[in-house]
C-alpha positions as CSV (number, residue, x, y, z in Angstrom):
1,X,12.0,-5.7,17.8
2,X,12.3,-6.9,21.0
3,X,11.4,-10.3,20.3
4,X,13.4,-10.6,17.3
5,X,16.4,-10.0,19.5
6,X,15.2,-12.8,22.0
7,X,14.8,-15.3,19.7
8,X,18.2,-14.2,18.5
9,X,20.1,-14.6,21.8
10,X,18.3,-18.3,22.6
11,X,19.6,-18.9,18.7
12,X,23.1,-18.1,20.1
13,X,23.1,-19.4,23.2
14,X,21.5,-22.5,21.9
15,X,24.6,-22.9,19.6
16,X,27.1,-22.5,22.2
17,X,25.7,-24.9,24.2
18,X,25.1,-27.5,22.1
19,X,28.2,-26.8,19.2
20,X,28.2,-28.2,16.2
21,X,25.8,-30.8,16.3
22,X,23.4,-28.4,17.3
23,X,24.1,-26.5,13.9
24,X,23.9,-29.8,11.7
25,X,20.5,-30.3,13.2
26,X,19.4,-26.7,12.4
27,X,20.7,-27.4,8.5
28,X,18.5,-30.8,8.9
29,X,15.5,-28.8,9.6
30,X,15.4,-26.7,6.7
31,X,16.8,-29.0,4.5
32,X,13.2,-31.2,5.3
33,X,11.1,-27.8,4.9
34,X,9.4,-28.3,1.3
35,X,10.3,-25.3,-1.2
36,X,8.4,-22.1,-1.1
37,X,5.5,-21.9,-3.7
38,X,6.8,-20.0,-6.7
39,X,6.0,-16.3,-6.8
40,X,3.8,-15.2,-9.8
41,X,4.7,-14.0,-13.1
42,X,3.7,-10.7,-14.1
43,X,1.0,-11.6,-16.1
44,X,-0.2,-13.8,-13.4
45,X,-0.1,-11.1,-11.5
46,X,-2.2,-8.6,-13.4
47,X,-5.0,-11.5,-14.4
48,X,-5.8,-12.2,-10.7
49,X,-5.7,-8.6,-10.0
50,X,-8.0,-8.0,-13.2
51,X,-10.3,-11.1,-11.9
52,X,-10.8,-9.4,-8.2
53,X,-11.7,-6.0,-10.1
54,X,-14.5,-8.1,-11.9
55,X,-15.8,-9.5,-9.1
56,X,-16.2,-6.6,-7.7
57,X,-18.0,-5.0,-10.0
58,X,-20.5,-7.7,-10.7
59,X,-21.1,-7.2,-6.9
60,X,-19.7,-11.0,-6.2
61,X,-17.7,-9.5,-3.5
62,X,-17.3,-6.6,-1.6
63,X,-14.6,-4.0,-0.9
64,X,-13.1,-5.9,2.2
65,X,-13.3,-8.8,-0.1
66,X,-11.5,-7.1,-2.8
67,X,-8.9,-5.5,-0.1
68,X,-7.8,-9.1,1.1
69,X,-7.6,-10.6,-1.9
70,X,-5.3,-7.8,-4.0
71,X,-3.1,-7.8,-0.6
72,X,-3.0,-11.4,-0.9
73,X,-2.5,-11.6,-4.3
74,X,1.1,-8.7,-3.9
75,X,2.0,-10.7,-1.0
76,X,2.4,-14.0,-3.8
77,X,3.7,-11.4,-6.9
78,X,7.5,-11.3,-7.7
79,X,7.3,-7.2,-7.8
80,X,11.0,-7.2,-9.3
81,X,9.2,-8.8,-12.2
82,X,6.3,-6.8,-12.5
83,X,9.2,-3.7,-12.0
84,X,10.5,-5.1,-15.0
85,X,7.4,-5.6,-17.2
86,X,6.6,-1.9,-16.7
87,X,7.7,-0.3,-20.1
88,X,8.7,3.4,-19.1
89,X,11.1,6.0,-20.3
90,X,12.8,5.6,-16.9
91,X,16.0,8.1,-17.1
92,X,13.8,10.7,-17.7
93,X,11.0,9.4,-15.1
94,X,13.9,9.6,-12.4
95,X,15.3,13.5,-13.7
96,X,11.6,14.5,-13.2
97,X,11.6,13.5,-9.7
98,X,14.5,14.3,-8.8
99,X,13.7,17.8,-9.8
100,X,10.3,18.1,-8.5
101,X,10.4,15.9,-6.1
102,X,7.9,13.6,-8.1
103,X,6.3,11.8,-11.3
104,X,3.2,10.4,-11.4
105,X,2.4,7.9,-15.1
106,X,-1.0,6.8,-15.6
107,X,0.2,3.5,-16.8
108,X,-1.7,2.2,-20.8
109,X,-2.0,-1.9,-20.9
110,X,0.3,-2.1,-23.5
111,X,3.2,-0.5,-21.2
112,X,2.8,-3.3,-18.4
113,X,4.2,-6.5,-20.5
114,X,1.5,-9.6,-19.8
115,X,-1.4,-7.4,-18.8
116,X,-4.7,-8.0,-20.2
117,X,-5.6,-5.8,-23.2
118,X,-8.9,-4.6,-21.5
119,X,-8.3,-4.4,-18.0
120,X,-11.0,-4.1,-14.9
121,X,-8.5,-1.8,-13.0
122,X,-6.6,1.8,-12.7
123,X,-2.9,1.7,-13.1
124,X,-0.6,4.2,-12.3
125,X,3.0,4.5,-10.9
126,X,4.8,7.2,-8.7
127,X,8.3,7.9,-8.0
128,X,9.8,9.5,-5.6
129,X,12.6,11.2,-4.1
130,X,13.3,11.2,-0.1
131,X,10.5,13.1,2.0
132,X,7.4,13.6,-0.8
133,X,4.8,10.9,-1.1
134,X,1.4,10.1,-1.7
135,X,-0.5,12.8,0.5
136,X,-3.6,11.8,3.0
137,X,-6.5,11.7,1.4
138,X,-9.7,9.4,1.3
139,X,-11.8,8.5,-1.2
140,X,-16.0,7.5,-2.0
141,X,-16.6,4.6,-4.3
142,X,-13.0,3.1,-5.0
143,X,-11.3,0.0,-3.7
144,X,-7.6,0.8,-4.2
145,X,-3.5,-0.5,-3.5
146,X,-0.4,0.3,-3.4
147,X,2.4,-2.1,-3.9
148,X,5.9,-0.5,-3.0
149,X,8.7,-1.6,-6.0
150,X,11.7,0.3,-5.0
151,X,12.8,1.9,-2.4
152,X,10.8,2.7,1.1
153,X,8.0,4.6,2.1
154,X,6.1,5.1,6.0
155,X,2.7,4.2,5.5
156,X,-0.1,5.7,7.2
157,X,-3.9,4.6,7.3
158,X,-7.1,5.3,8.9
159,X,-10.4,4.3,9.2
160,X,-13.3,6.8,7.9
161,X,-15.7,7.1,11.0
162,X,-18.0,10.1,9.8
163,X,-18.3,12.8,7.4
164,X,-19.1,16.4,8.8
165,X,-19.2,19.1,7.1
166,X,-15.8,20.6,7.6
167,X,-14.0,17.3,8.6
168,X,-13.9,13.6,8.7
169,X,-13.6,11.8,11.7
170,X,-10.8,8.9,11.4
171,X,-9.1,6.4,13.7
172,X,-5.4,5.2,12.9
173,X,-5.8,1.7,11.6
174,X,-1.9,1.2,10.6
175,X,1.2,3.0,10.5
176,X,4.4,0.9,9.4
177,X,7.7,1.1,7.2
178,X,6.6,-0.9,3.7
179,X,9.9,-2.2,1.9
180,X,10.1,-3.3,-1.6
181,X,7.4,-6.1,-1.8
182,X,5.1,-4.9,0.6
183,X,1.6,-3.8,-0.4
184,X,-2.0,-2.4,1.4
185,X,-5.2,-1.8,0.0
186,X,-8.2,0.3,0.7
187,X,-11.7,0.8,0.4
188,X,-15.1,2.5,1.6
189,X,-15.0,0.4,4.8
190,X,-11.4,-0.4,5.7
191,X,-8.7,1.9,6.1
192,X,-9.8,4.5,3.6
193,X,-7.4,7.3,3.8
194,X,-4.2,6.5,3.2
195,X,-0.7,8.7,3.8
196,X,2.7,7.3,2.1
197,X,6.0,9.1,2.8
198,X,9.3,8.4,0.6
199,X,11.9,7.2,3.3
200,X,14.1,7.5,0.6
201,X,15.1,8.8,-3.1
202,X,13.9,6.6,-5.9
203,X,11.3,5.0,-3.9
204,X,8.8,3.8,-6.4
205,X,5.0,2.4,-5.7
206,X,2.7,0.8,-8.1
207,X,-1.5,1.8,-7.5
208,X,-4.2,0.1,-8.9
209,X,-7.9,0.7,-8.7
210,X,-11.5,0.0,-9.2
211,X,-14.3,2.3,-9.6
212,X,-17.3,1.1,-7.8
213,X,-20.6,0.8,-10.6
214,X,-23.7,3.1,-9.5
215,X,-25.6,0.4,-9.3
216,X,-23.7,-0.8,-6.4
217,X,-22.9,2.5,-4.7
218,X,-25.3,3.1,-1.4
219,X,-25.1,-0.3,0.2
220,X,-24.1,-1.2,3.4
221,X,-20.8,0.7,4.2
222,X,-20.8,2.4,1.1
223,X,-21.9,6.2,0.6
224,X,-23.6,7.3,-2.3
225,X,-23.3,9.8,-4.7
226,X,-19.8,9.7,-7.0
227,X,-16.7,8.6,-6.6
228,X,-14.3,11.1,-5.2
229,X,-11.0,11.9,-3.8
230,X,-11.4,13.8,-0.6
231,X,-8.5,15.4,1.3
232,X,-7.8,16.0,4.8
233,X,-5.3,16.9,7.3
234,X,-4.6,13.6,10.0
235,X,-2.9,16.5,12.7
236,X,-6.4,17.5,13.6
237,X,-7.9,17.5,17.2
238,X,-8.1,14.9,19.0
239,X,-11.0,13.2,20.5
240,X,-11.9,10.8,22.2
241,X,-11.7,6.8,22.1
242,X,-8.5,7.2,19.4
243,X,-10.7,9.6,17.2
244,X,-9.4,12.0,15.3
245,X,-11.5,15.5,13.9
246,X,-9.5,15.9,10.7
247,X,-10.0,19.4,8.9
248,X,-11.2,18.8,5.2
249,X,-8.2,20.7,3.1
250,X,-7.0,20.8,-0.6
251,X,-3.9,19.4,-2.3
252,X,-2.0,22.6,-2.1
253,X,-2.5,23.3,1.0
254,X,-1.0,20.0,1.8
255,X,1.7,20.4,-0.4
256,X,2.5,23.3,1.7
257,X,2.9,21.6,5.2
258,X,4.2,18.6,4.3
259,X,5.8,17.7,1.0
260,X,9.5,17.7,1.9
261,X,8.8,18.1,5.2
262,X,11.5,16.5,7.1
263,X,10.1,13.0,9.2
264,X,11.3,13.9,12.4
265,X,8.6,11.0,14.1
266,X,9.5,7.5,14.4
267,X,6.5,5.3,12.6
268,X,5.4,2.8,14.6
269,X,6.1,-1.1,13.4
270,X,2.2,-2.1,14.3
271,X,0.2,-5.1,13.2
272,X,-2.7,-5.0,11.0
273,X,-6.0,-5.7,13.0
């Protein structure tokens, strides 16, 4: 923040200095700055995404692979369109939540307008209301994203170190504020247990997924056996060199400490590394 505020006070003083000319010069510039590529359609959106999820489970690339290309591909998505190719009864999506605090929809292809008939990923959509989220858990075997639609949410990740019996050693890999637009992805060797928190009510985020084929399952950063969800608790003790012993738990007991817990910490704006 602190930089933005620099560049913003040279801006001004810039423009005092210099007056009006100054200003016509600015207009020049990005008046000569060629137009920004157009963002993707939904259905462009959903064939690139469909095309990473084969890849990946030919084994023509890997989960890293897979997580910089579906990041790459939200980061060129228009995701008010993709919003509105989502066919949903959305009155009564929004009640739900705002009763429980909640709705999950695994999404069919024929309810995302422009997606292919037989798609190679997991769709599903959650909305929100202020202070519940997607709780932390990890996961063996799947490459996955979220892509925020509405709304904002913190976003907490964590690389998986090791597996011990009663806990899973992690290391915080990003913690940030995502806004409508933003996305982050997952998998076996990056970042994989994730942690989203509604900053507030009607915050809506879009998941997709792909299943790692046994065949593939065992290789180099990969663990074998099936794919599973794994939960854990990140306010475990700390060790050291950033490490963190995190308590294997289960959903309730998460649901317990935090959903609707009140965010009294301040995330941290951090770059990805």
């Amino acid at each position: 923040m602190a930089i933005r505020a620099s560049s913003w006070s040279r801006r001004r003083t810039l423009s005092s200095a210099c007056g009006l000319p100054f200003a016509l010069h600015a207009a020049a510039v990005r008046a000569s700055k060629p137009d920004a590529p157009a963002k993707l359609t939904a259905a462009e959106t959903f064939a690139a995404i469909d095309q990473l999820g084969a890849e990946l489970m030919a084994g023509a690339i890997d989960g890293p692979a897979w997580q910089t290309g579906v990041e790459q591909v939200f980061a060129r998505s228009d995701h008010q369109a993709v919003r509105a190719a989502i066919t949903l009864d959305w009155p009564a999506a929004s009640q739900v939540a705002r009763d429980q605090g909640q709705s999950a929809h695994v999404l069919e292809p024929e309810q995302l307008e422009g997606c292919p008939p037989d798609p190679r990923f997991r769709r599903k959509l959650w909305l929100f209301s202020r202070n519940y989220g997607i709780l932390p858990h990890g996961h063996r075997n799947l490459a996955s994203a979220f892509w925020v639609l509405e709304g904002r949410f913190r976003g907490r990740h964590y690389d998986r170190i090791r597996d011990e019996p009663d806990a899973i050693l992690i290391r915080p890999s990003d913690d940030r504020i995502f806004s409508p637009g933003d996305a982050a992805a997952i998998c076996d060797q990056h970042d994989n247990v994730h942690w989203f928190t509604a900053l507030a009510d009607d915050s809506l985020i879009f998941n997709v997924g792909v299943t790692l084929p046994e065949h593939l399952r065992g290789r180099p950063g990969l663990r074998t056996g099936p794919s599973e969800r794994v939960y854990l608790d990140p306010e475990g003790e700390l060790l050291d060199d950033g490490l963190i012993r995190a308590p294997r738990t289960s959903l309730a007991a998460l649901q317990a400490k935090y959903d609707h817990a009140i965010e009294t910490s301040k995330a941290s704006i951090t770059p990805r590394s």
